[in-house]
C-alpha positions in Angstrom: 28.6 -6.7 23.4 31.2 -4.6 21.7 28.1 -2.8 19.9 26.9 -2.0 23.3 30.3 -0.6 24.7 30.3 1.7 22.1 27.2 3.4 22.7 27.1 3.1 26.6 31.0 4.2 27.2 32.8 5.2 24.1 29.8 6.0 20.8 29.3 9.3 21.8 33.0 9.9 20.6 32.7 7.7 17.5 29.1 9.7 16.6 31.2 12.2 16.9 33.8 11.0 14.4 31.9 9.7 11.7 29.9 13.1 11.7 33.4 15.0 10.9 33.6 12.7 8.1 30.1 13.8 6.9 31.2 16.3 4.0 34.1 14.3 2.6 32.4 12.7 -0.6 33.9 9.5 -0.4 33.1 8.7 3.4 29.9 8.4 5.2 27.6 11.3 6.0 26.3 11.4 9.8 23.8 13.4 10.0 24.0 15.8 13.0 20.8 17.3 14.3 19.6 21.2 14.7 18.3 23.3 17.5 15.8 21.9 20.2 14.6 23.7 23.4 17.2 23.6 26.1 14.8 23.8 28.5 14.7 20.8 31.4 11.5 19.5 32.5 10.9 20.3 36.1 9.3 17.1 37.6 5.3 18.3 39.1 2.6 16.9 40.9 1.0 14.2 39.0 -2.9 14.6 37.5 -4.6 11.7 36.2 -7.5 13.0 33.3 -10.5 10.9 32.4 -9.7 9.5 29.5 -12.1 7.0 27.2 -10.5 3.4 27.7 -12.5 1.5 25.7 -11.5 -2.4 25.5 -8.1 -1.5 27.2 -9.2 0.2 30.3 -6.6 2.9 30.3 -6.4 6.3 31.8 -4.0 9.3 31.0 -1.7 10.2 33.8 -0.4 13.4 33.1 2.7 14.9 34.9 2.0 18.4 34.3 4.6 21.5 34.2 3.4 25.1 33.7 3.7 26.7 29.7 2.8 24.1 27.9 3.7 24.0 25.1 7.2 25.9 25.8 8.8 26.7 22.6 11.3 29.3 21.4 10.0 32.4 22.6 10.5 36.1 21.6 12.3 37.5 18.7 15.6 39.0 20.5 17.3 41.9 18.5 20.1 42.7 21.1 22.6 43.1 18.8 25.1 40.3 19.8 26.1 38.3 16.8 26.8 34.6 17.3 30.0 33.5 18.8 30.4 30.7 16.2 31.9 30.9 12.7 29.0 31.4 10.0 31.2 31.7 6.9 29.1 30.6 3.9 25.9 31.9 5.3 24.2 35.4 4.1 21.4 34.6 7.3 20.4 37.7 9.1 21.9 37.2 12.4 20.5 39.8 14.1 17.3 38.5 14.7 16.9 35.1 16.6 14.3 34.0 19.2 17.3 31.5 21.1 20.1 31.9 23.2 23.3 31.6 21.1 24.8 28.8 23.6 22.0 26.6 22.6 23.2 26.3 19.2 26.0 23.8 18.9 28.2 22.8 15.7 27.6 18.6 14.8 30.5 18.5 12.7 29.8 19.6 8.7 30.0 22.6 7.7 26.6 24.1 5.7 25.4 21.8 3.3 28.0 18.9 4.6 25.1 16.8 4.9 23.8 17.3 1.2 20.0 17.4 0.8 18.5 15.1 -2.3 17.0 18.5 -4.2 16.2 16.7 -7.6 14.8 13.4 -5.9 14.4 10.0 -8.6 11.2 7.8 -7.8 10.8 3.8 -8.9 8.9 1.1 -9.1 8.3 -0.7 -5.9 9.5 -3.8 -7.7 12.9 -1.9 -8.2 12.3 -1.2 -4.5 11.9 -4.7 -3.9 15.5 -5.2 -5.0 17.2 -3.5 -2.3 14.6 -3.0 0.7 13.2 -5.3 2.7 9.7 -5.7 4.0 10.3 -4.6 7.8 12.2 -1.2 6.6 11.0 1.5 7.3 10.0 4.4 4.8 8.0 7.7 5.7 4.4 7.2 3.4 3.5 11.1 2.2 0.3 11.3 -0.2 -1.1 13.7 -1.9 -4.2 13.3 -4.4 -3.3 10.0 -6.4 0.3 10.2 -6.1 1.5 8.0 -2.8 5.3 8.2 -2.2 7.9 5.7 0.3 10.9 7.9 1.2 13.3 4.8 2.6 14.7 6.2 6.2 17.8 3.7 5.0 18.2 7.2 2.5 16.8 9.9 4.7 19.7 8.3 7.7 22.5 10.1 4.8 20.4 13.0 3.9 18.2 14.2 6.7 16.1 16.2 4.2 14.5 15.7 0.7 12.9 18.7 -1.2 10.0 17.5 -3.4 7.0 18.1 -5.3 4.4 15.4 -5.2 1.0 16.0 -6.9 1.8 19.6 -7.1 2.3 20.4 -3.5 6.2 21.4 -2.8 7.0 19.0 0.4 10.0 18.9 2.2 10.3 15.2 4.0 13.0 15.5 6.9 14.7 12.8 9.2 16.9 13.9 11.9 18.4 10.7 13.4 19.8 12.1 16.6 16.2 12.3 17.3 14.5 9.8 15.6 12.3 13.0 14.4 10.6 12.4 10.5 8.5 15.7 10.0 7.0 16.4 6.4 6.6 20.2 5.8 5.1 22.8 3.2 7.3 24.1 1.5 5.2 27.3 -0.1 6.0 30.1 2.7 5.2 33.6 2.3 3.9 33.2 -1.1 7.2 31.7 -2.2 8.8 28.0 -2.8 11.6 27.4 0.1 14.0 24.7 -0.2 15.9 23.3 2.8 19.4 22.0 3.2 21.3 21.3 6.7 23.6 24.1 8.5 25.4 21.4 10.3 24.3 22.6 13.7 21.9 21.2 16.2 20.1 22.4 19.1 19.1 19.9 21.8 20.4 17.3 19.2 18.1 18.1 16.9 18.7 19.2 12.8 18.8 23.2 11.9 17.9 23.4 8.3 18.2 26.3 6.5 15.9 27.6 3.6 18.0 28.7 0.2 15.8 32.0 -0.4 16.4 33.4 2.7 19.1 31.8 4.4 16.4 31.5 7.5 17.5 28.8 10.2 14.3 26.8 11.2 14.2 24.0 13.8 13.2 21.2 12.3 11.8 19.6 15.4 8.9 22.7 15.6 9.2 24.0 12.3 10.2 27.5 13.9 12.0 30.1 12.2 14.9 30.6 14.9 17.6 32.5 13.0 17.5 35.6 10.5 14.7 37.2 8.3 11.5 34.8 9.4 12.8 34.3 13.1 9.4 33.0 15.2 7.4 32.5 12.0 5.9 28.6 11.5 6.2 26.5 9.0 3.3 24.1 8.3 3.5 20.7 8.9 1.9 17.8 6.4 0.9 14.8 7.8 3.0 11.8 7.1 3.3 8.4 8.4 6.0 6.0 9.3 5.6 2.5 8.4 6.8 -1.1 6.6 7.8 -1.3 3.2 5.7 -3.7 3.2 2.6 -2.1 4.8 3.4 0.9 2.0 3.3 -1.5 -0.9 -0.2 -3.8 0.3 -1.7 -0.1 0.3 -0.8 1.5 -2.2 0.4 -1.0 -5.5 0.3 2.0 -7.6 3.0 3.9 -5.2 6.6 5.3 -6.2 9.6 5.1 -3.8 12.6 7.4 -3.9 15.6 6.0 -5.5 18.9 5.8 -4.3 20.7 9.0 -5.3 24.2 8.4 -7.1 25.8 9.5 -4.2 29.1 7.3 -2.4 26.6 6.3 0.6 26.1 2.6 2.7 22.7 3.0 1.8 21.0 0.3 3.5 23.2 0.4 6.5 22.7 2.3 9.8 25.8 4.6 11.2 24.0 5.1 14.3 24.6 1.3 15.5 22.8 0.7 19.0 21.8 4.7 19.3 18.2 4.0 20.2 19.5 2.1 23.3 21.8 5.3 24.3 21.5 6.9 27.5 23.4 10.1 26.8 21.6 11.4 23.5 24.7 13.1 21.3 25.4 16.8 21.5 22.2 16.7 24.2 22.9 19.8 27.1 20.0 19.7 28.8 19.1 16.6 31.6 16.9 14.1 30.0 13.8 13.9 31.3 14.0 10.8 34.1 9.9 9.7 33.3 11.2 7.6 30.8 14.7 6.5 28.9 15.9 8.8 26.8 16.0 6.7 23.6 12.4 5.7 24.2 10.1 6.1 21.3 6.8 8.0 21.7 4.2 9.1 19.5 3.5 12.8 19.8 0.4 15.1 20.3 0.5 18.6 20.5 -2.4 21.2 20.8 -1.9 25.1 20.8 -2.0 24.7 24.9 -1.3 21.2 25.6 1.1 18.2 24.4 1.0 14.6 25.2 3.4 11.9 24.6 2.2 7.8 23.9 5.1 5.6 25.2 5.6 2.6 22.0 6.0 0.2 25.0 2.3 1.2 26.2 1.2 0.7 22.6 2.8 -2.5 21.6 1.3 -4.0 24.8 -2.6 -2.6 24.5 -2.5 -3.3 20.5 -5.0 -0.1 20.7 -5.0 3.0 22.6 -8.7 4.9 23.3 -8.1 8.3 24.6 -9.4 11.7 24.2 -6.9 14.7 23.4 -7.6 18.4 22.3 -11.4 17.5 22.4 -10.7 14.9 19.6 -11.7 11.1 20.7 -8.7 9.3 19.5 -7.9 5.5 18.4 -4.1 5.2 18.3 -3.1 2.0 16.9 0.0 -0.3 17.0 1.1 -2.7 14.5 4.4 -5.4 15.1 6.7 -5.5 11.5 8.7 -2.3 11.5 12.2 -2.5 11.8 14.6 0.5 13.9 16.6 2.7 11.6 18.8 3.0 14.9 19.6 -0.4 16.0 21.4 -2.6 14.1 24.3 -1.9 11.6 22.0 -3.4 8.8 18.6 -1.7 9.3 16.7 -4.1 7.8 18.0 -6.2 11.0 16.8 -3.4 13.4 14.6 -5.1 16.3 10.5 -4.2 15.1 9.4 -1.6 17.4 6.6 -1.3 15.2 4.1 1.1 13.5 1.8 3.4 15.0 -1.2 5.6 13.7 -3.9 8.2 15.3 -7.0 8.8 14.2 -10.5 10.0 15.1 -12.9 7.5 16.6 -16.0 9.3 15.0 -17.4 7.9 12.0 -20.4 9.6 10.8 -22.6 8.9 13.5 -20.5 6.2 15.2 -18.3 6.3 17.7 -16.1 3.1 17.2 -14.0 1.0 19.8 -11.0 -0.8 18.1 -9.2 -3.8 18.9 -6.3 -5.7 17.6 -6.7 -8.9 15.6 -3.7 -11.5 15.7 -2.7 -10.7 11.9 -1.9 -6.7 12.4 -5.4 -6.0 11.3 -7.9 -3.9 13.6 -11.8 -4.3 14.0 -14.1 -2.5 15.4 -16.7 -3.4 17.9 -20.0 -1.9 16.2 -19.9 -2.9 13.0 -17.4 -6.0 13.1 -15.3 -4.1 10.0 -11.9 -4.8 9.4 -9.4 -2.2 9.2 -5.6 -1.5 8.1 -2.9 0.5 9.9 -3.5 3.5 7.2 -6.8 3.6 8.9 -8.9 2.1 6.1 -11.9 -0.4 6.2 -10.7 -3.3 4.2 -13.6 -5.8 5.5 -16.9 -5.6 6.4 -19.9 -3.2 6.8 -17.7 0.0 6.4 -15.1 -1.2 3.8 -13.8 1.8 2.0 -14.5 4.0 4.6 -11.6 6.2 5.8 -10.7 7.4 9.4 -9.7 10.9 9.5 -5.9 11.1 10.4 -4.4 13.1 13.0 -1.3 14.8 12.3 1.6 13.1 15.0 4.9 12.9 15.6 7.3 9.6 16.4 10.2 11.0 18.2 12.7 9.8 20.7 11.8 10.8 24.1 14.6 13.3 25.5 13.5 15.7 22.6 9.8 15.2 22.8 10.2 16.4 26.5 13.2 19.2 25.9 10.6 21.2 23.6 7.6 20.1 25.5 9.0 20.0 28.8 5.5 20.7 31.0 4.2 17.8 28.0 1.3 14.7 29.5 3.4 11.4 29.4 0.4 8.9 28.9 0.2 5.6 31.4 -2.5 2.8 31.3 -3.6 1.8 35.2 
């Protein structure tokens, strides 16, 4: 009850709070959340697309707004420097595609929220030590080298500069958000690094490179501030999932270690904050479609985006669809605990796992459904598969389905930087 209270009358001001307490080494680091677009969503006439429903019968109701998808727009050199102190920063400030008054300060200063720049991997059975099976890490593979980056770290450190196989990765969690993005770090035949500026735009994390002193939304990956203002960084896909689910698939794996740093790791300092109806530091009106703090999976084209509501795919178990000219299976699996519930994560209520992928295998197009033990099968060959979207049983064992890069992201944001974005209903 008192947990509630917190977050529905008085947590915005103890967010606030803990956040100013980010940069002092003994004390919890909040992280605070950069720059997303302050744009509302003006409500349209609703279209409902043909979609492919397979064994769940669903269509895709789309509530469509003009200029999807709206992002930051064009590079303004106007002259007008920002009307915030930027002390400690040698960013060009002359060049920005945003309005100054979108930018607003979480709390630390630069680097108040320290990124982990020389990251330590273990064992999963020193992993087993301190995680449990429903928390939630962020799986990033490359070649044989499979990494978990625990979100019970990530909550303290919103960013984690890496190398993993030989491709220079930058794993990112913005809380405010619920936003886990994994990026390329080579740019402009370079190496960037990241760390935090301490300011957020539409609650979302600004990083910052270290070569260039760029800001870049971390929500779009867009240059918005100084020498690569409107240039893209590339996104590499990533997946949220179970400790668990990590371990059974990859035995082999490494997970980030806890960095000697004076952190609660393990424990959440956003208590109830996925349940909150005024999103911190948010200016914008939340899109009324859904709740705010609702979790959706995100798909974006060059022209079009579409959000999956977690509610829609917890109850269909699997999601047929057809997005960008891609047929799509988009699965759900129960075992994943919030990050953003409970004070304990580990404790978090499951709001589950989710996956896309292409239906097309070879010459098959397949039609999933859920089996009671968080498996999937498919209807054409009777094969067996995980959430990582591997056969594990059957005719097709070993096959592979091809992943589609998404996003898992609280709801307000999703629909401040997409505002004209689909919002996906089964009828």
């Amino acid at each position: 009850m008192l947990r509630n209270r917190w977050i529905q009358l008085g947590g915005l001001l103890m967010i606030a709070a803990i956040i100013l307490l980010a940069c002092v080494p003994i004390t919890s680091d909040e992280a605070p959340a950069p720059p997303a677009a302050a744009a509302e969503s003006d409500s349209s006439e609703a279209v409902t697309a043909d979609a492919d429903s397979g064994d769940t019968g669903a269509q895709a109701t789309a509530s469509v707004n003009p200029g999807v998808p709206q992002l930051s727009g064009e590079l303004i050199t106007d002259g007008v420097p920002p009307p915030f102190r930027t002390r400690g920063f040698s960013t060009d400030f002359s060049r920005r595609t945003v309005e100054w008054d979108s930018i607003l300060s979480g709390g630390p200063p630069k680097d108040g929220i320290p990124a982990v720049d020389s990251p330590v991997f273990e064992s999963l059975a020193a992993g087993d030590e301190w995680l449990e099976d429903v928390d939630p890490v962020i799986l990033f593979s490359r070649g044989n080298v499979s990494r978990a980056y625990p979100l019970s770290i990530l909550i303290w450190h919103e960013i984690v500069n890496d190398e993993v196989d030989g491709q220079p990765v930058s794993i990112t969690f913005c809380p405010l958000c619920n936003a886990s993005i994994a990026f390329d770090r080579n740019f402009d035949g370079q190496v960037l690094d990241f760390g935090t500026t301490g300011r957020l735009r539409n609650s979302d994390l600004i990083m910052y490179d270290r070569q260039t002193e760029t800001w870049w939304q971390q929500f779009t990956g867009e240059g918005i501030v100084g020498k690569y203002a409107g240039e893209q960084l590339r996104f590499l896909t990533s997946q949220v999932l179970s400790w668990k689910d990590f371990k059974d698939a990859h035995p082999d794996g490494e997970v980030l270690a806890r960095p000697n740093m004076p952190r609660n790791y393990g424990y959440n300092p956003y208590v109830g904050y996925d349940s909150t109806s005024r999103p911190f530091l948010f200016q914008g009106t939340p899109d009324s479609r859904l709740a705010p703090a609702e979790r959706v999976l995100g798909l974006t084209t060059e022209t079009e985006a579409i959000a999956y509501p977690f509610q829609a795919l917890e109850e269909a178990g699997v999601v047929h669809d057809s997005f960008g000219g891609v047929e799509l299976a988009i699965f759900h699996k129960a075992g994943l605990a919030s990050a953003l519930d409970s004070s304990v994560i580990s404790k978090g209520r499951d709001i589950g796992a989710v996956a896309v992928y292409e239906r097309q295998v070879g010459d098959q197009l397949l039609t999933f459904s859920p089996n009671e033990d968080g498996t999937f099968s498919d209807a054409e060959t009777g094969s067996t598969w995980d959430i990582l979207g591997e056969a594990v049983e059957g005719p097709l064992a070993g096959e592979q389905l091809t992943p589609i890069l998404h996003f898992d992201h609280f709801w307000f944001a999703w629909a401040a930087f997409f505002p004209a974005t689909e919002l996906y209903s089964p009828s």
